[in-house]
Steps between C-alpha positions, in 0.01 A plus 500: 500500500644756742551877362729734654398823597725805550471862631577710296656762741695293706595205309301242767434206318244197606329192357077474462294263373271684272670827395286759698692847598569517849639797739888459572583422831795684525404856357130464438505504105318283275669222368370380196592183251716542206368569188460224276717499220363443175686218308513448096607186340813496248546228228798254532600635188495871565650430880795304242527839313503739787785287693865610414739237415783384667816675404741191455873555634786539236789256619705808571199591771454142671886501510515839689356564899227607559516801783470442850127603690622792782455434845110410589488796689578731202363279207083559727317733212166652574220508244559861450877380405691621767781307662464442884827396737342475874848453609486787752208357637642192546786612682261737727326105559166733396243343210613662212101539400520370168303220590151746482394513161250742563743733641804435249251584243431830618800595590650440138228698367708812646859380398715605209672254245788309651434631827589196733238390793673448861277496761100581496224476781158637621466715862484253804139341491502503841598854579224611278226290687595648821471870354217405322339371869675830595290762269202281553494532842580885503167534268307344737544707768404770258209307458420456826580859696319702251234262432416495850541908532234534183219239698551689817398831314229362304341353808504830645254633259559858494352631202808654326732338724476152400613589128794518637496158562506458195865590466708219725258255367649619157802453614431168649385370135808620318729365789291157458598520103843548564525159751408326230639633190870587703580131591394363193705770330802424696499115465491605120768718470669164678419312281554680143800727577844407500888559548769415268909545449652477176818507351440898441279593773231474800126515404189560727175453380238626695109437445271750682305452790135551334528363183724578135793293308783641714847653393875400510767716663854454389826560728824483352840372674580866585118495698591225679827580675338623824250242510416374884308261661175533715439194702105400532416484867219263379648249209814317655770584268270753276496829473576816260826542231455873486670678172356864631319653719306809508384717816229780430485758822134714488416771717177601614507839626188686704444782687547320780819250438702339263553104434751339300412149389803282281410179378784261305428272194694210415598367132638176397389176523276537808368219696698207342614194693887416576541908428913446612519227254342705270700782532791305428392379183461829345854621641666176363329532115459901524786644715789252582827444293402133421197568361424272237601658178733728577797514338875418709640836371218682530 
C-alpha cells in the first residue's frame, strides 16, 4: 500500500512505496511518513454508553421552522472556528485561497475570535525562483573572482605573501555557503509565509531568510489608506501592495570626500500575483463604504 510523505516545511506532499524519508523537491527538507496512530478497541456496550441520545422534538418544535443556513459564502468555518466570506475575492475574479489547507491553517493560528477570513495567499512562486536564481548567481561570482584572486597568490609562493591568499579564498567559501543556503532560504520564505485581509485588518507574515518560525505584522484600515501598487517587471500582472515604505540615507565621510548612499524598503504584501486585484480586495473589505459589515448609518 502506498504511504504519503510530506515536508514538513513546505507542506509538499508525495506517494512511496515503502515509507523511506526522502529530500523535498521543492525546498530541500525531509519529508517523512506520518506517525502511526495507535488505536484501542471499545466494547459495543461502552461505545452504547459514551453515545448521547437523540433529543426527540416536542410537537411545539417539529411544528415550528427551523432557521435558514446563511449564504455559503458566510456559513465556510475554519477549524480554528472562524467564519470566512471570499466574496471580495470573488468579485476581484482572484482565488480567494481558502482552498490551501496548509496555509488556512496557519493563518488562523494568528487570528482573533470572530475575526472573519477574506482573502489569503503565499508570495508569487515564481518571483521567488527568479530571485532565488538571482542571489545564487550573485554568490557565484563571489565564488569565482575571489577564488581565482586567492589561487593566483598562492601559486606565487612568496613566503608571507601567499597567506594572503588565504583571505579571497575565505571569502570565496563563505560566498559558496551563501549560493546555497540564500536560494533555498528564499524558496522557503515562499513557501511558508503568507498575506491575509480580514474583516479588521491586513497581516504579513514574514519567515526569515536563514532559518526561524517567522512573525506577523498587522496594518489597520487607517495603515492602509495610502497603499500603492508596484508592478513586477518580471511576473505579468504581479508585483508589490506596499502599506509603507522606509528610506535610510548614510553618510560616509573621509578626509578626502563625502558619499551619501539612500536605499528604500518596501512593506506590504510583496511579490504577490494579480497585486491590482489584490489591492482592491483589501480597499473593498478594509476601506470602502460597502464593506461587508458595515452598518447603513454608520
Amino acid at each position: 500500500m502506498a504511504i504519503t510523505l510530506k515536508c514538513p516545511d513546505c507542506g509538499h506532499t508525495k506517494s512511496s512505496a515503502d515509507g523511506e524519508s526522502e529530500t523535498c523537491p521543492e525546498c530541500e527538507g525531509t519529508m517523512t511518513a506520518p506517525a502511526k496512530k495507535k488505536y484501542q478497541a471499545k466494547s459495543t456496550a461502552l461505545e452504547d454508553e459514551e453515545r448521547p441520545k437523540k433529543k426527540s422534538r416536542s410537537r411545539e418544535e417539529e411544528e415550528t421552522p427551523r432557521p435558514k443556513k446563511r449564504a455559503a459564502a458566510r456559513d465556510e468555518r475554519g477549524r480554528g472556528g472562524n467564519p470566512r466570506d471570499g466574496a471580495a475575492a470573488e468579485r476581484a475574479d482572484i482565488p480567494t485561497g481558502f482552498d490551501d489547507a496548509d496555509l488556512v491553517a496557519q493563518v488562523e493560528e494568528e487570528l482573533e475570535a470572530g475575526e472573519v477570513l477574506h482573502f489569503a495567499c503565499r508570495p508569487a512562486r515564481k518571483l521567488a525562483q527568479l530571485q532565488a536564481a538571482l542571489y545564487a548567481g550573485i554568490a557565484c561570482v563571489f565564488v569565482l573572482i575571489p577564488g581565482l584572486i586567492g589561487v593566483s597568490i598562492l601559486r606565487k609562493d612568496k613566503g608571507g605573501e601567499a597567506l594572503m591568499g588565504l583571505v579571497p579564498l575565505g571569502v570565496a567559501v563563505a560566498a559558496g555557503v551563501a549560493a546555497v543556503l540564500a536560494p533555498r532560504g528564499r524558496m522557503r520564505q515562499a513557501a511558508r509565509g503568507w498575506y491575509a485581509v480580514t474583516d479588521r485588518r491586513a497581516i504579513v507574515f514574514e519567515v526569515p531568510l536563514l532559518g526561524g518560525k517567522g512573525e506577523a505584522t498587522t496594518y489597520t484600515p487607517d495603515q492602509l489608506r495610502k497603499m500603492w501598487v508596484q508592478k513586477s517587471s518580471w511576473l505579468k500582472g504581479g508585483g508589490d501592495v506596499v502599506f509603507k515604505t522606509k528610506v535610510t540615507i548614510t553618510t560616509e565621510v573621509s578626509s578626502r570626500s563625502e558619499k551619501t548612499t539612500k536605499s528604500t524598503t518596501h512593506y506590504g504584501f510583496i511579490g504577490v500575483e494579480h497585486a491590482e486585484s489584490v489591492r482592491d480586495v483589501i480597499e473593498w473589505v478594509l476601506l470602502s463604504d460597502e464593506r461587508p459589515g458595515r452598518d447603513a448609518d454608520e
